[in-house]
C-alpha positions as CSV (number, residue, x, y, z in Angstrom):
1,X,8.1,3.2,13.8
2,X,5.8,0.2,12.6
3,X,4.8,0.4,9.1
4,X,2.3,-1.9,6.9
5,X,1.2,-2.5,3.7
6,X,-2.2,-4.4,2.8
7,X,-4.0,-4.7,0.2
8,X,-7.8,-5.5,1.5
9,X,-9.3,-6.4,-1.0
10,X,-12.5,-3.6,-1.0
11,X,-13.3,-5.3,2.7
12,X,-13.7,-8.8,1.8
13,X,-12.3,-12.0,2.4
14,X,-11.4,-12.6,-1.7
15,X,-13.4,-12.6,-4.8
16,X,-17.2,-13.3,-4.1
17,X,-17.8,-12.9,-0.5
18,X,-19.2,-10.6,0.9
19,X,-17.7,-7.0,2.6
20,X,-17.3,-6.8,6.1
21,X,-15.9,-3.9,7.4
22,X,-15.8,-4.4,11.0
23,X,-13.6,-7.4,10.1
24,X,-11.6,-5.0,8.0
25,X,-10.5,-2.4,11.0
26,X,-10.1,-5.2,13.3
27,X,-7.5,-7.0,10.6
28,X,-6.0,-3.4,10.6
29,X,-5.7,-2.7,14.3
30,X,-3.8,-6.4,14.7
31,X,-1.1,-5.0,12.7
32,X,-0.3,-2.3,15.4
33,X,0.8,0.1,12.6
34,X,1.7,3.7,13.3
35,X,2.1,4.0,9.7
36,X,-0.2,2.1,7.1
37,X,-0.7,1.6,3.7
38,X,-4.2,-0.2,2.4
39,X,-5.0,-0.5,-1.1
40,X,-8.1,-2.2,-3.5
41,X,-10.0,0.5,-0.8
42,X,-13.3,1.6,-1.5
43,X,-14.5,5.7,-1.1
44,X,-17.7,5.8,-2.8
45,X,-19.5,2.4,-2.9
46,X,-23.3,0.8,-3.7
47,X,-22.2,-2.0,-0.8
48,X,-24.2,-2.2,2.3
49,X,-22.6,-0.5,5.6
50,X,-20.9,2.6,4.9
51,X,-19.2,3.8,1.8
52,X,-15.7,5.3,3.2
53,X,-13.4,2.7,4.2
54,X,-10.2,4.5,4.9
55,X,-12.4,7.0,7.2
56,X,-14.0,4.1,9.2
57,X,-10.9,2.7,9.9
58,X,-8.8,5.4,10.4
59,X,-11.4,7.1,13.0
60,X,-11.7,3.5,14.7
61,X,-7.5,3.5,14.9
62,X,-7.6,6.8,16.3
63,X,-5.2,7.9,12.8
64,X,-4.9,10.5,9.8
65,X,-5.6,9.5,6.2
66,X,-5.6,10.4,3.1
67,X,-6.7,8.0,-0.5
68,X,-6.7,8.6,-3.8
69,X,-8.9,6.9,-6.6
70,X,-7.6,4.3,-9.2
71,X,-10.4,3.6,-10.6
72,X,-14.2,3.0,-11.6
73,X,-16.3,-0.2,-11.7
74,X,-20.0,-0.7,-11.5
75,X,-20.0,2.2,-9.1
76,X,-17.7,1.4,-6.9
77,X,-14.5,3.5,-7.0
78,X,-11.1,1.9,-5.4
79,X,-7.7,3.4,-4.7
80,X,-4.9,3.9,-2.2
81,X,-5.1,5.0,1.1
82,X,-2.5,5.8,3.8
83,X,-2.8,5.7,7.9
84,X,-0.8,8.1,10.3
85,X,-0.8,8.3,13.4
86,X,0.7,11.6,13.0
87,X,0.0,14.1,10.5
88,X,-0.2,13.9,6.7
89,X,0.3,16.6,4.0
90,X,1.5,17.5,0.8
91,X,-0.9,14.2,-0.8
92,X,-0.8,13.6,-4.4
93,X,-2.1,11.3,-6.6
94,X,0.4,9.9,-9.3
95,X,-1.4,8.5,-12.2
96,X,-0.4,4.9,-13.5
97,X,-2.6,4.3,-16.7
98,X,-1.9,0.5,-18.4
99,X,-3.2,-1.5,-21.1
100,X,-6.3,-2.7,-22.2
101,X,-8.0,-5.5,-19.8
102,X,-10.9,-7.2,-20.2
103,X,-12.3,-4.4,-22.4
104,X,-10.9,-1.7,-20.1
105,X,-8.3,0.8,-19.5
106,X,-6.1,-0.7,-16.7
107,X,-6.5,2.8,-14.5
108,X,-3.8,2.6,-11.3
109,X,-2.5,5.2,-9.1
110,X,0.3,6.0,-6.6
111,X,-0.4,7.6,-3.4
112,X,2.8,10.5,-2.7
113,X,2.4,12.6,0.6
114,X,4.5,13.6,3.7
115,X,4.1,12.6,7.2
116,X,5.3,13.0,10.5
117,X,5.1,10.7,12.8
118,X,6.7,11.7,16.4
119,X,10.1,13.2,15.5
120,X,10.3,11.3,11.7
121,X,9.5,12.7,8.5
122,X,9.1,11.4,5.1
123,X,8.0,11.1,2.0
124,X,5.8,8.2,1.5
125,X,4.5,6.1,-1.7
126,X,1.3,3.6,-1.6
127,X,1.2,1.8,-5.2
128,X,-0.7,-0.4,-6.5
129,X,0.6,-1.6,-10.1
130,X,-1.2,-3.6,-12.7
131,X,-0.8,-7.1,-12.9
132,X,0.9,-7.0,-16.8
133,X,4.2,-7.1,-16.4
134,X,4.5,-5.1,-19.5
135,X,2.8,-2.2,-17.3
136,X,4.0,-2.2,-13.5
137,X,7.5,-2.3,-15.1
138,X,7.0,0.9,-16.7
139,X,4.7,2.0,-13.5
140,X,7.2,1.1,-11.0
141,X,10.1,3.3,-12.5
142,X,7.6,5.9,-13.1
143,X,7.0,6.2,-9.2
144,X,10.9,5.9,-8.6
145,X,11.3,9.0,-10.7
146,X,8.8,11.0,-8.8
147,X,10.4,10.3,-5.7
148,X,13.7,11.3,-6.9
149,X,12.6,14.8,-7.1
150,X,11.9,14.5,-3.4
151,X,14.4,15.2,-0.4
152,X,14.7,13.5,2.4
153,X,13.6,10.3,3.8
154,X,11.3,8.0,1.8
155,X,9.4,4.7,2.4
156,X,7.9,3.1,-0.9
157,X,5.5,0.2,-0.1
158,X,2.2,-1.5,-1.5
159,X,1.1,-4.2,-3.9
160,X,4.0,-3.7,-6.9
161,X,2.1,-7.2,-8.6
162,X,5.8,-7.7,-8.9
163,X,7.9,-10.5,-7.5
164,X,10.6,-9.4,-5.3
165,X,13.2,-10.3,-7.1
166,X,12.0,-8.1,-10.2
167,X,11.3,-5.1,-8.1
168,X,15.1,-5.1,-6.1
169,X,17.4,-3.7,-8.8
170,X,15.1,-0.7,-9.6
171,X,14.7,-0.4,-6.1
172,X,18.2,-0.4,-5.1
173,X,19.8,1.8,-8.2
174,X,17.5,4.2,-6.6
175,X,19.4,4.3,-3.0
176,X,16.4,2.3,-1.2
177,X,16.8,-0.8,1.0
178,X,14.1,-3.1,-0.3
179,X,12.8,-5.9,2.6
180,X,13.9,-9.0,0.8
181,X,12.8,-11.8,3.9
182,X,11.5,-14.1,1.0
183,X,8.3,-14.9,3.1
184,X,4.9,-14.9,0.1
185,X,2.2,-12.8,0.8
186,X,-0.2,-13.6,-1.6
187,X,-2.8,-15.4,-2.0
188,X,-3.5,-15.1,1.9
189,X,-4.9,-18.9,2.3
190,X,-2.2,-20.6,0.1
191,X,0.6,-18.1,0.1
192,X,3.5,-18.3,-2.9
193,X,4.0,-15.2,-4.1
194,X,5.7,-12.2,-2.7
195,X,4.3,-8.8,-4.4
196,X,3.8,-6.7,-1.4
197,X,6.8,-4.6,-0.8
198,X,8.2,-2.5,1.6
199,X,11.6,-0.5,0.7
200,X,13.1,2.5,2.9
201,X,15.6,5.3,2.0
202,X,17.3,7.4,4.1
203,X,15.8,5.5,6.9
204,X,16.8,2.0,8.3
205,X,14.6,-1.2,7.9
206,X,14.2,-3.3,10.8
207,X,12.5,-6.8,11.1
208,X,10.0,-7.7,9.0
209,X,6.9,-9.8,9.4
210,X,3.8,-11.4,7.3
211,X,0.9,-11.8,8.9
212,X,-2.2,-13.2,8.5
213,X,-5.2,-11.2,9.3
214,X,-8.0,-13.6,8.5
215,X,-9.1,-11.6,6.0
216,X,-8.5,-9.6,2.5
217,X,-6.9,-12.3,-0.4
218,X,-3.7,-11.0,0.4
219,X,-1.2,-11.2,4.2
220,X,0.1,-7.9,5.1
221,X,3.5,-7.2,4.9
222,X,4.8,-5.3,8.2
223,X,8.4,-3.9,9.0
224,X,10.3,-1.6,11.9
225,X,11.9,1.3,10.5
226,X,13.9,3.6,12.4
227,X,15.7,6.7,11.5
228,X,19.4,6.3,10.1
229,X,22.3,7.0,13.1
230,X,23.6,10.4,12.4
């Protein structure tokens, strides 16, 4: 099983230009994922050229979704979404409330939900964490206890804001196999920072790949997972 996490950055290409969203589903098709995590995704949206992103490119991918909101700005609201190309169920929205920023509450939210994908299931978490570190600390273990009250396996993955070498020991006390390849993901054109993450439990993580989609601020981070030898 292929699985991808991108954050897309609402459909742009970074801060100020403009949203394309047939750039967008073509970025996500590249990645060949069956199972895909996007977040900064619009639902409702003032911008030109439809206002439901995960729907556009999950009906152009030929794959399930499911999002849940973050938050609110000049009428655009942004989440998580996550892409199946199998079923999704159970979907519930974790909220990850921060600190004051610029004059607002730092609203986030976790994506939780189970999908099946040919003869896998799993739990699965899309995060996006705030960029405080006095926050997405908190945020991060908050998420990590949520999935501990689920059986099974698990794949955690999204933008943690978090460098990987702050997000492995949570990860790992918590029984999950966190893809430490090193490669930086962000900012897409000048990459030195890894923050998006992919970890597994009760599954095995494969190779793992950044890649460059042309668009979004950010590279996607893209890994094989397999299910663990019985």
């Amino acid at each position: 099983m292929r699985v991808a996490t991108f954050n897309v950055c609402h459909g742009t290409r970074g801060a100020g230009s403009p949203l394309d969203l047939d750039a967008l589903v073509e970025a996500c098709r590249s990645l060949g994922a069956d199972l895909l995590a996007l977040e900064e995704v619009d639902q409702r949206s003032p911008r030109p050229d439809g206002p439901n992103q995960a729907a556009r490119v999950a009906e152009a991918l030929g794959m399930a979704w499911a999002w849940v909101p973050a938050w609110r700005r000049k009428g655009v609201v942004s989440g998580q979404a996550l892409l199946a190309k199998g079923s999704i169920a159970d979907i519930a929205m974790l909220p990850l409330v921060g600190h004051l920023r610029l004059g607002r509450r730092d609203r986030r939210s976790a994506l939780l939900a189970r999908v099946s994908i040919g003869s896998t299931t799993a739990t699965v978490a899309v995060v996006h964490l705030s960029l405080e570190s006095v926050d997405n600390l908190a945020q991060q273990r908050l998420v990590l206890g949520a999935l501990a009250d689920r059986d099974g396996p698990q794949i955690l993955l999204g933008d943690f804001n978090r460098r990987m070498h702050w997000v492995r020991p949570d990860v790992e006390r918590a029984g999950f196999t966190l893809a430490v390849d090193g490669v930086p993901s962000a900012p897409r054109t000048t990459p030195h920072i890894r923050i998006d993450q992919i970890a597994v439990r009760g599954l095995t993580l494969g190779a793992v790949t950044v890649v460059d989609t042309g668009t979004s601020d950010h590279r996607a981070v893209v890994a094989e997972v397999s299910a663990d030898p019985r």
